[in-house]
C-alpha positions in Angstrom: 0.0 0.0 0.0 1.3 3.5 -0.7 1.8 6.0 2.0 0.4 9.0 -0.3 -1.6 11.7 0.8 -5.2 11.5 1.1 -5.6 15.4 -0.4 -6.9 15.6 -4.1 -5.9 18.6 -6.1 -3.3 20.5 -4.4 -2.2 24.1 -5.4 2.0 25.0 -6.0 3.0 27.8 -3.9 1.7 31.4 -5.4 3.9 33.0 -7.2 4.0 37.2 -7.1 1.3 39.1 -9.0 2.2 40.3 -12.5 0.0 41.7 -15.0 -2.6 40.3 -17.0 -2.9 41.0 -21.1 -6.4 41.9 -21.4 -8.7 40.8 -24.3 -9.4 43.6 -26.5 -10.7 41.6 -29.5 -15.1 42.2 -29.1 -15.1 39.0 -31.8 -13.2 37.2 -29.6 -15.2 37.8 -26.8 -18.3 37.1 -28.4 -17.0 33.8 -29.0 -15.4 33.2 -25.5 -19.3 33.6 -24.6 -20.9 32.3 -27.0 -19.1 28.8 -26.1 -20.9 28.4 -23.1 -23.9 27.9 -24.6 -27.7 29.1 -23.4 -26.7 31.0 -20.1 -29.9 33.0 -20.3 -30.9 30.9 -16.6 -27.6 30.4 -15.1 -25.5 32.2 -12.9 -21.7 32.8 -14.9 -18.4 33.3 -12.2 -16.3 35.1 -14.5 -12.7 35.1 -13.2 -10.5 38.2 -13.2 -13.4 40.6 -15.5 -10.7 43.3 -15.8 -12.0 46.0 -18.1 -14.9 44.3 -18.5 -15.0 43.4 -22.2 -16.4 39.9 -21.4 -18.4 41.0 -18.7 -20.3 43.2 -20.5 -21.7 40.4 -23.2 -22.5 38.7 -20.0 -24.3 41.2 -18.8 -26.8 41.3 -22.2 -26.9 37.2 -22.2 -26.4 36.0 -18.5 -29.8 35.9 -15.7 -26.5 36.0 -13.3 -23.0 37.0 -13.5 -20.7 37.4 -10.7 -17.4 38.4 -11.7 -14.4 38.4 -9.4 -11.4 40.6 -9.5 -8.1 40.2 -7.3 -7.5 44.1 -7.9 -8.9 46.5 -5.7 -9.1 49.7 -8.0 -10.4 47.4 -11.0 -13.1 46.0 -8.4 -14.2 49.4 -7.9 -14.1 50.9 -11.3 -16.5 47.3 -12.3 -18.6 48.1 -9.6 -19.7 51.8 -10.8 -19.6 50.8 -14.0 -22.7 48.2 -13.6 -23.7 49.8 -11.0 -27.1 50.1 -13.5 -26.9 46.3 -13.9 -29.1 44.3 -11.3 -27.7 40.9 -12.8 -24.5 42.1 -12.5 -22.2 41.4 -9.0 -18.6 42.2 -9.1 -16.6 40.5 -5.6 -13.1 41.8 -4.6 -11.4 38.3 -4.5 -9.1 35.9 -5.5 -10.8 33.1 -7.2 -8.3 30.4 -6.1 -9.2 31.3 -2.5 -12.9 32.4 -2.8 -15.8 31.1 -0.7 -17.2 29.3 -4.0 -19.8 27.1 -1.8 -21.2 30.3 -0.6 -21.7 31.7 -4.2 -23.5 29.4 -5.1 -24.9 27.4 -2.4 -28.8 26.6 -1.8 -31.4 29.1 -3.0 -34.4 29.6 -1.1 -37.9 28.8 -3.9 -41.3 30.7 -3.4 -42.8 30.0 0.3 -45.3 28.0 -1.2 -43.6 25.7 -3.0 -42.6 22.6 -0.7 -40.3 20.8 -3.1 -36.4 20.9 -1.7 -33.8 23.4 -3.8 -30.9 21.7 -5.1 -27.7 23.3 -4.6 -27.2 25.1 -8.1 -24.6 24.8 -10.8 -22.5 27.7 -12.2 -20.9 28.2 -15.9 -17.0 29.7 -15.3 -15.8 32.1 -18.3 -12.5 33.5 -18.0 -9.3 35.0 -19.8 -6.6 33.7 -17.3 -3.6 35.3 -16.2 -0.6 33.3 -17.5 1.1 32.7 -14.2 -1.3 31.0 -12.5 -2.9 29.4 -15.2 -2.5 25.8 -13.5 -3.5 27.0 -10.2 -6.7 28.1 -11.3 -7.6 25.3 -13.5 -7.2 23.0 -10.3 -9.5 25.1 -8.6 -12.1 24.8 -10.8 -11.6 20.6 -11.2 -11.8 20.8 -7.7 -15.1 22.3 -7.8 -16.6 19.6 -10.5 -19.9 19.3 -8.9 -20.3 22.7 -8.4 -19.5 24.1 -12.0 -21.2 22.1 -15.3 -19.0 24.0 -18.2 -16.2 26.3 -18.1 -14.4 28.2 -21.2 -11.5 29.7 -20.6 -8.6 31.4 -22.8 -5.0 29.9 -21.6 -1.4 30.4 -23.3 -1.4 27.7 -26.3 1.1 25.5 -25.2 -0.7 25.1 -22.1 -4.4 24.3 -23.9 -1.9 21.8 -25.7 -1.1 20.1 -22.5 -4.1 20.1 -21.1 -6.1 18.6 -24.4 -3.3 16.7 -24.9 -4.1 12.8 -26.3 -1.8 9.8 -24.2 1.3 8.9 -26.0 1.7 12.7 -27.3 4.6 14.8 -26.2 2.3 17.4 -24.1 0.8 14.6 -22.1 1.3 14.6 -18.5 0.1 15.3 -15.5 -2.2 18.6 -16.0 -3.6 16.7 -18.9 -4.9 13.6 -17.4 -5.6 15.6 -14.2 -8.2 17.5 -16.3 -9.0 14.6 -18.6 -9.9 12.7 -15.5 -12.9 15.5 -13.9 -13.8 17.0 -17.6 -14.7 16.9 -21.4 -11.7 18.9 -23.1 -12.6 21.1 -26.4 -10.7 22.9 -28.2 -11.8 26.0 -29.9 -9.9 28.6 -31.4 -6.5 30.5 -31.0 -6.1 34.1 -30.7 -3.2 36.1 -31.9 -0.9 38.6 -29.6 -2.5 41.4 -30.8 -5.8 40.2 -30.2 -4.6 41.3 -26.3 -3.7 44.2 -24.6 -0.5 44.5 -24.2 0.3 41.6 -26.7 2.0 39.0 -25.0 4.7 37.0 -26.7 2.5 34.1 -27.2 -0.9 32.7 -28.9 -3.9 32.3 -27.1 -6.3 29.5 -27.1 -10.0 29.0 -25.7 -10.6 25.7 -24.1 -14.1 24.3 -22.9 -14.1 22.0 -20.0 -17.4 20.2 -19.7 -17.4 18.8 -16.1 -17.9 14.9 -16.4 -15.8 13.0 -13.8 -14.7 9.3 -14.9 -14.1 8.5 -10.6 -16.7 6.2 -10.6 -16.3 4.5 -14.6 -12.5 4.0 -13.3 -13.4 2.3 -10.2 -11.2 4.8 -8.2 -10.9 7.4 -5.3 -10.1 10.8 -5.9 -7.1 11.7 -3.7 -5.7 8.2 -3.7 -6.2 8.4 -7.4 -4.8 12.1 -7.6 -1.6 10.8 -5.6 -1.1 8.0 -7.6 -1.2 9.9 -10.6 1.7 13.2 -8.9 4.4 9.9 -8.9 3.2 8.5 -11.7 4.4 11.6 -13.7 7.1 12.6 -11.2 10.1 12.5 -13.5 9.2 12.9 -17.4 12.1 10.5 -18.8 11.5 7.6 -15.9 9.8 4.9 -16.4 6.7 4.2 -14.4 8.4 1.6 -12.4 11.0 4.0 -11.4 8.5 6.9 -10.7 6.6 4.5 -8.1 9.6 2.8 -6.8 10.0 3.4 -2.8 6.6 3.2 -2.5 5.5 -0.2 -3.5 7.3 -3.2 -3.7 8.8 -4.0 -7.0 6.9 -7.8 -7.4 3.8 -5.9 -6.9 4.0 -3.6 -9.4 5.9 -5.7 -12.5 2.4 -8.0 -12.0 -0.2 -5.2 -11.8 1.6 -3.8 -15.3 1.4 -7.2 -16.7 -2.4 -8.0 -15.5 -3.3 -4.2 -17.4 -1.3 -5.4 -20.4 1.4 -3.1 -20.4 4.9 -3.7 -20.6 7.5 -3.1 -18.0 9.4 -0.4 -19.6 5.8 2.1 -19.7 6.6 5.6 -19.5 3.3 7.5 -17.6 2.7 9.5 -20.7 2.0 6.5 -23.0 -0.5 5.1 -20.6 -4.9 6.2 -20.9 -6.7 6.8 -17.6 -8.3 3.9 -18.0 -4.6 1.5 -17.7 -3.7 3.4 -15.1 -6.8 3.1 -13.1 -5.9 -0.5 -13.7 -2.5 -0.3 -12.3 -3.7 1.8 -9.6 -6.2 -0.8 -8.6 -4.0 -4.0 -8.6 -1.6 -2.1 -6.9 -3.9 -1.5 -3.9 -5.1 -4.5 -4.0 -1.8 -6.2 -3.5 
């Protein structure tokens, strides 16, 4: 049995804040939204609104949208500026840290209808600042049953990574993290220029559609989570090597051979579903 923590997604320490290149495309934006689909009835958490140019297609097509900004004098200038807009709620925050639960926790119905609320679901929308991309993806896989879909615009190599296939060079851990809680799509790519001020990179739109494969894989979440943080420890290992020191070297040479895999697997060449298979015979062993 491995000694892992029990923990499921856990967050890298933050780095400093640095600035954030804004969308300034209003095409772009309309298609950032338009990705989510029919949001007419649902509440939309958009993360780090900025100077609003998403927020204010929200605000035309949302019944909801809370957006929340980690910089105080942005906060404020959001605040006046829908100040007209009743479906509009702008929170001083960092989303990685945010209260979600109390977001978007039980809503009271009408006092004469009897029938218990279900705790409501939230679409995320959001053009992420680059260094904390990961952090913030975590976040939201961590709050699967809260959120249904979530498009957000990421640096392209990262959208690689994360929609990245098994056996490709961008697989790894972020991408069978996410593959594991959600439904990747890919949409478009934005040029710098579409951004102010241009970065030095593309940009690419991802949807996540929540759909976590816990229960198809047979496995535990943190256990599972754990497994996978050695699994992809060190890129150019073997899997064998990545686990070694935490389970016993019979025990894993016959829970490769009873998925079918050969002893030599890297991490990266592996689908969730073989390693949910390894992962099982292993703690079963």
């Amino acid at each position: 049995m491995t000694k892992t923590s029990s923990k499921s997604v856990t967050h890298v320490k933050r780095k400093p804040k640095l600035g954030q290149n804004f969308l300034t495309d209003l095409g772009a934006a309309q298609r950032v939204v338009e990705a989510l689909g029919d949001v007419s009835n649902r509440t939309v958490i958009e993360i780090g609104p900025g100077h609003g140019v998403l927020t204010d297609v929200l605000a035309i097509r949302a019944r909801h949208v809370i957006g929340i900004e980690l910089d105080r004098v942005m906060a404020a200038q959001l605040r006046m500026r829908y100040a007209t807009k009743p479906n509009v709620e702008i929170l001083e925050s960092d989303f990685v840290a945010a209260q979600f639960t109390s977001m978007v926790g039980r809503r009271p119905g009408p006092l004469h209808d009897l029938r218990p609320t279900q705790p409501e679901t939230v679409d995320v929308i959001g053009n992420l600042p680059y260094y904390i991309t990961s952090d913030i993806v975590l976040r939201i896989l961590e709050l699967h049953q809260n959120i249904e879909r979530a498009v957000i615009m990421v640096q392209r190599e990262v959208a690689d990574r994360i929609a990245a296939a098994p056996g490709s060079r961008d697989y790894g851990l972020l991408s069978a993290t996410v593959q594991l809680f959600a439904r990747v799509d890919k949409l478009f790519t934005l040029p710098p220029d579409a951004f102010s001020p241009p970065p030095q990179v593309h940009s690419s739109a991802l949807r996540l559609t929540m759909a976590p494969r816990l229960q198809e894989l047979q496995v535990e979440e943190g256990p599972f989570i754990a497994f996978l943080k050695l699994a992809f420890a060190h890129k150019r290992k073997t899997l064998l090597n990545n686990l070694r020191g935490q389970y016993e070297d019979a025990a894993m040479r016959a829970a490769l051979k009873s998925a079918g895999l050969r002893a030599d697997v890297r991490a990266e060449a592996m689908s969730l579903e073989k390693t949910a298979a390894v992962f099982r015979a292993l703690r079963q062993a």
